[in-house]
C-alpha positions in Angstrom: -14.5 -22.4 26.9 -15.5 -20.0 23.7 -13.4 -20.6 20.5 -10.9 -17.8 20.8 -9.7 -19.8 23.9 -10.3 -23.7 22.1 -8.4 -22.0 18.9 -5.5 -21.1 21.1 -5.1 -24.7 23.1 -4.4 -25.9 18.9 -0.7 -26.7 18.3 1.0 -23.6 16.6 1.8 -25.6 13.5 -1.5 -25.9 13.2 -2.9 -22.6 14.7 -0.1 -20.4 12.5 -1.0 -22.6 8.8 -2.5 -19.8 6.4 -4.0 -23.1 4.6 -6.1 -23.9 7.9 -7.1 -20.1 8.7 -8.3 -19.5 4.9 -10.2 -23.1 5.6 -12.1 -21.5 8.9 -13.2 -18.7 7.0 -14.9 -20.3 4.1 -16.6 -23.0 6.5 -17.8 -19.4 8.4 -19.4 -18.1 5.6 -22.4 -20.0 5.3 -23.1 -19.2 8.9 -22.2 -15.4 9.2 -25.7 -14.1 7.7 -24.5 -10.3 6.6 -26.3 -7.8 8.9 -28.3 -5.9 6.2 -29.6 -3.6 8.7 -26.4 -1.9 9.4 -27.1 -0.4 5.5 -30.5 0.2 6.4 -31.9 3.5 6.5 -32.9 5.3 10.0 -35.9 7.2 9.0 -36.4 9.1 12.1 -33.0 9.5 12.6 -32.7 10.7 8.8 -35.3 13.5 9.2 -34.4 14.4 12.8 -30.7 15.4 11.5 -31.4 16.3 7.8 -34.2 18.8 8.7 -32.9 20.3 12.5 -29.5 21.8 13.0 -28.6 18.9 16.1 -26.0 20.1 18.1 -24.3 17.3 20.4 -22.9 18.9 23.4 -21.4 17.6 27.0 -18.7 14.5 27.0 -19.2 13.8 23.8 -19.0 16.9 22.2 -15.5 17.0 24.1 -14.3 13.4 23.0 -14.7 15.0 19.0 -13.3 18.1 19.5 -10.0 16.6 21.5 -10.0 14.3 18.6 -10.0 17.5 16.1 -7.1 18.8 17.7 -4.8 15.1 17.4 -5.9 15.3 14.0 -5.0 18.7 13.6 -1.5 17.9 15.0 -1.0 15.0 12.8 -1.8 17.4 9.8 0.7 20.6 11.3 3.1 17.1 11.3 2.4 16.1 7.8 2.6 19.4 6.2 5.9 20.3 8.0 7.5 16.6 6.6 5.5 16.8 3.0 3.8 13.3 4.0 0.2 12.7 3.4 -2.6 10.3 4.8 -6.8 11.2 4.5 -9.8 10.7 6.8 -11.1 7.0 6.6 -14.2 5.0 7.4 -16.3 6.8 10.2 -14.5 9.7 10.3 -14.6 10.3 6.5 -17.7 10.0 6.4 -18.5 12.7 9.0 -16.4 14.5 7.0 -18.5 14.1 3.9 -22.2 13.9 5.2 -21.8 16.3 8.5 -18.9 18.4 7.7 -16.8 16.9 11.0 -18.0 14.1 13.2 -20.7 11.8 12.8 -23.0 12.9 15.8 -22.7 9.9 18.0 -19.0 8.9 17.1 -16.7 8.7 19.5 -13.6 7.2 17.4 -11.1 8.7 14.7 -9.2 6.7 11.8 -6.8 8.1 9.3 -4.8 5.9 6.2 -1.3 6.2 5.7 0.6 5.2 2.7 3.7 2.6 4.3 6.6 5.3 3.3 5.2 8.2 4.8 3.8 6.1 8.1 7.3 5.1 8.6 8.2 8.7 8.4 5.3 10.0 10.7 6.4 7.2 12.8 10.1 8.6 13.0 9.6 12.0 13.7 6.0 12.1 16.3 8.5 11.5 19.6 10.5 14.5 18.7 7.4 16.7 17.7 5.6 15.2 20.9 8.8 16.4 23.1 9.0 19.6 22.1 6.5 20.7 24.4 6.1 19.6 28.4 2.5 19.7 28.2 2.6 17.2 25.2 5.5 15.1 26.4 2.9 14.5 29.7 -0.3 13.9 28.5 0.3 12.3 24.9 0.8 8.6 24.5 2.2 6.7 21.3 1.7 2.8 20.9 2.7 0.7 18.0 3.2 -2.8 19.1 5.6 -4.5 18.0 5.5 -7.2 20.4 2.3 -9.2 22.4 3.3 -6.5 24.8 6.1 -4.7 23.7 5.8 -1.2 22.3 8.4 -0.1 19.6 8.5 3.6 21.2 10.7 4.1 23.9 11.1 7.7 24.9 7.3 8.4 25.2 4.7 7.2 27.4 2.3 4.7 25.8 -1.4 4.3 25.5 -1.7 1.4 27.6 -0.6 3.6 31.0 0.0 0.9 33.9 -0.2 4.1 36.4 -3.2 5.5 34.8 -5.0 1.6 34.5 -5.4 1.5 30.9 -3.6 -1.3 30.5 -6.3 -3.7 32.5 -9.4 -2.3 30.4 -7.6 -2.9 26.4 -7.2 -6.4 26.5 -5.2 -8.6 24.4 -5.6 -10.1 21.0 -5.7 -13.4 22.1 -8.5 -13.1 24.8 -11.9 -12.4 24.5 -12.7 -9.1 25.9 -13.9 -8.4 29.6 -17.7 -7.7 29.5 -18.3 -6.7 32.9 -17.0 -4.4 35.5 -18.1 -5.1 38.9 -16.8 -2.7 40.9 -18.6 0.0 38.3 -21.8 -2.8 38.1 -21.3 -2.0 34.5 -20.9 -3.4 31.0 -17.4 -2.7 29.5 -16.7 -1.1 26.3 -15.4 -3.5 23.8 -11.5 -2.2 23.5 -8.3 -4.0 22.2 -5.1 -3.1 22.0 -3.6 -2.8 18.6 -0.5 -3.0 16.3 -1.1 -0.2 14.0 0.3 3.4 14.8 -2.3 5.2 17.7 -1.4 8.3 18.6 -4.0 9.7 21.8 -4.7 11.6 25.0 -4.0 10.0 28.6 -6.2 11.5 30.8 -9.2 11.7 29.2 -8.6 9.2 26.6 -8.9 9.5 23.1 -7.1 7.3 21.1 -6.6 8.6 16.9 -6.1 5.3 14.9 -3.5 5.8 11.9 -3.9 2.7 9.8 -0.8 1.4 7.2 -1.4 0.8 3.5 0.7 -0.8 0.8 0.9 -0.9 -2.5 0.4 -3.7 -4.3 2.5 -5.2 -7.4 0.1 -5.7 -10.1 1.1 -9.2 -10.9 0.1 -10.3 -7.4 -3.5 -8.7 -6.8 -5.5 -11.9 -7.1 -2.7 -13.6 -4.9 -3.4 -10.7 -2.2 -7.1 -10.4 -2.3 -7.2 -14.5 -1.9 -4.2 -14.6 0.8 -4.5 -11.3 2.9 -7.0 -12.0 5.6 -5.6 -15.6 6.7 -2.1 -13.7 6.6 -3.3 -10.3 8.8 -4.7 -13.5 11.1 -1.3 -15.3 10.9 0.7 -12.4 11.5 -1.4 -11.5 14.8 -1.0 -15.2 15.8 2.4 -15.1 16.2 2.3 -11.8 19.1 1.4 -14.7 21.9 5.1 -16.3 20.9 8.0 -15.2 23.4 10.4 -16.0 20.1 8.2 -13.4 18.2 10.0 -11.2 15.8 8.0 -8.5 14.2 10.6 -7.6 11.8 10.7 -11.0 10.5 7.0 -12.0 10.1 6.0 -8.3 9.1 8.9 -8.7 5.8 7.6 -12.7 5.2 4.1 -11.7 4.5 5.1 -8.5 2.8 7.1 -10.3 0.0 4.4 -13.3 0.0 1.6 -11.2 -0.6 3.1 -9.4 -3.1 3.8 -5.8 -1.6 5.7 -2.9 -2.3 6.9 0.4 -1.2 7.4 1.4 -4.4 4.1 3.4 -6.2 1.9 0.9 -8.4 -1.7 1.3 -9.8 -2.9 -0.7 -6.6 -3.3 -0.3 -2.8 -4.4 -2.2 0.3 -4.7 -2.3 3.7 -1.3 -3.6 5.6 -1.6 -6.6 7.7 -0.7 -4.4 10.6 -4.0 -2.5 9.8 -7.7 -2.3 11.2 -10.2 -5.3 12.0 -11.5 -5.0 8.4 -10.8 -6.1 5.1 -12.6 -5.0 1.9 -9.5 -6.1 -1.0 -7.6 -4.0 -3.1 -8.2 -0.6 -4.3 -7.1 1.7 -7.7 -5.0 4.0 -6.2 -6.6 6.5 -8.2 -9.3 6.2 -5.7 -6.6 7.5 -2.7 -4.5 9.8 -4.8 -3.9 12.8 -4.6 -5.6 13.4 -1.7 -7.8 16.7 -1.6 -8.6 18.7 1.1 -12.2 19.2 2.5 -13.8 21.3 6.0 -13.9 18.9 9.1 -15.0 20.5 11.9 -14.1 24.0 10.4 -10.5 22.6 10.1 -9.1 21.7 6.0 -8.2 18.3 6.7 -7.1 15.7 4.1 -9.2 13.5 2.3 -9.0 10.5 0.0 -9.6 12.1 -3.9 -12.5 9.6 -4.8 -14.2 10.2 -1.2 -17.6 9.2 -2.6 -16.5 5.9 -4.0 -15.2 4.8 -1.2 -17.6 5.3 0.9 -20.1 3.5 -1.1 -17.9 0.4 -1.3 -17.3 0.9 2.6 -21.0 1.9 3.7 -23.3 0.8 0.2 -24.9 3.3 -1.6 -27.0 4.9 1.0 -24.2 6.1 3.0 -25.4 9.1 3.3 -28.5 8.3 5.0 -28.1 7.8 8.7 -28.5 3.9 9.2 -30.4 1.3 11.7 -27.1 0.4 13.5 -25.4 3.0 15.7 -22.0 2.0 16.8 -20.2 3.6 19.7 -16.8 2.5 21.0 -18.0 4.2 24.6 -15.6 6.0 25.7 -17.7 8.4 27.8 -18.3 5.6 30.1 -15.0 4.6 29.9 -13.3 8.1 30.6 -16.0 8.6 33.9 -14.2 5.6 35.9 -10.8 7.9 36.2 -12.6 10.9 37.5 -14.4 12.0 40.5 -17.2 13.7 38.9 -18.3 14.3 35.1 -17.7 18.6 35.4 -14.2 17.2 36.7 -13.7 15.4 33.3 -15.1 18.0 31.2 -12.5 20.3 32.7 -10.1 18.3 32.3 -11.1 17.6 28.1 -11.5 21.6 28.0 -8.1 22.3 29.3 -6.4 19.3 27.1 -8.7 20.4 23.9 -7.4 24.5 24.6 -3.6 23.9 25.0 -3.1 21.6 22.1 -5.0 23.9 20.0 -2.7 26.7 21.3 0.4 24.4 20.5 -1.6 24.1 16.6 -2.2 27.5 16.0 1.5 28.4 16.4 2.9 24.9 15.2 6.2 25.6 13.7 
């Protein structure tokens, strides 16, 4: 038995008590030895891509340039309702160091503020069903429930028919490493509660993560609290009584969040995996627009900062650690051969950039 499974046999009024998931986390830190290599710099790597024009080609390539196009639809979207969001994490810094995609990344994130995600989360079935070839091959997934997604009227990410849904496990489950009819290591893919927006077949999945702002009074209250609530607040998705509504609005008001504009922002606690506090939201706002992929695309207006707090101060130094969420692998299990997929990513990649080009 691991300790995701031990953790879950513990009585919910233990299991849901902020007190006792703040207490897990300090006792974890003397034990959780930050990875300094992932900040380390990749020498070879460094002068390989600094010096050479690389060119990635192949599955890959087609994986970044499908993702181009969702984000590409996402901004024709944005524009059209006045609502903003900017690159994030990986994908912003592709944006800053390569100009588009970092080489070997195979994933997309983009940060919402709350008012305008609820907005983008409003309108995207209508803009989705305006067009058959959309309506059939994009999914939208917000979960709202352990399995329940809040859209209704468009297919989701987690396709039964298509098998999706048996490779993205749960959130209370440790992740499937092995597929033995493949004889292959799985990637490591969970579902998730924040807004996705992706492709069906191939899959691509474009992560839009919420932010909030933050009442000034209560900053030290929601850098100290908001990790053992995000934790809560996923807890509570397992429950057949859970209501999404009412946990999402009792964390809200206890940590001290607002939809109204204040000098501070952070990530919601329907957001990503990570959690690096509370920003100026100076560092955010306005957003500015920058080339990605030959595309202007939005990005955060203090880019540079962020990335240093999110990456240190090396960021733009390719590092030791390469991360890929492998979705190349993942993608050849649904297709007969790999020109098969890349036909099928060619077609998906020209027709939604046909539907962008004349976006009305």
């Amino acid at each position: 038995m691991n300790l995701t499974e031990l953790y879950y046999k513990l009585p919910k009024k233990i299991r849901y008590s902020e007190r006792f998931i703040l207490f897990c986390i300090k006792l974890a830190k003397p034990f959780h030895k930050k990875k300094t290599h992932e900040k380390e710099i990749n020498y070879t790597l460094n002068y390989l891509f600094k010096s050479s024009d690389v060119k990635i080609e192949g599955t890959l390539r087609n994986i970044q340039l499908l993702y181009a196009e969702l984000l590409r639809f996402i901004d024709n979207i944005c524009k059209k309702y006045n609502l903003d969001y900017c690159l994030a994490y990986g994908t912003l810094l592709g944006a800053i160091r390569h100009d588009g995609f970092i080489p070997w990344d195979d994933d997309c994130d983009i940060i919402m503020i709350r008012n305008d995600y609820n907005k983008l989360i409003e309108v995207l079935p209508s803009e989705i069903n305006k067009h058959k070839f959309l309506k059939e091959n994009i999914g939208l997934t917000k979960l709202v429930g352990f399995r329940e997604n809040y859209f209704n009227n468009v297919k989701t990410l987690y396709d039964e028919e298509l098998g999706h849904d048996v490779y993205f496990h749960d959130y209370n489950k440790a992740p499937k490493q092995f597929d033995s009819k493949y004889n292959e290591k799985l990637p490591n893919l969970c579902k998730s509660l924040y807004l996705q927006i992706g492709w069906l077949k191939p899959m691509v999945r474009l992560d839009i993560f919420p932010y909030d702002y933050i009442e000034e009074k209560s900053l030290n209250h929601y850098d100290k609290h908001y990790r053992p609530a995000k934790v809560s607040f996923r807890n509570f998705f397992a429950d057949d009584d859970f209501s999404y509504e009412k946990e999402f609005n009792k964390h809200f008001d206890k940590l001290g969040l607002t939809l109204e504009k204040t000098k501070y922002v952070g990530e919601g606690i329907d957001g990503s995996d990570e959690y690096v506090g509370s920003y100026d939201s100076s560092m955010f706002f306005p957003v500015k627009t920058h080339k990605f992929e030959g595309y202007d695309l939005k990005c955060p207006n203090k880019s540079e900062e962020l990335l240093k707090r999110w990456y240190g101060e090396s960021y733009m130094s390719i590092p030791q650690a390469i991360v890929m969420h492998g979705y190349s692998e993942y993608n050849s299990r649904f297709f007969d051969s790999i020109e098969d997929m890349n036909e099928s990513f060619k077609l998906a990649i020209n027709e939604l950039k046909k539907i962008n080009d004349e976006f009305e």
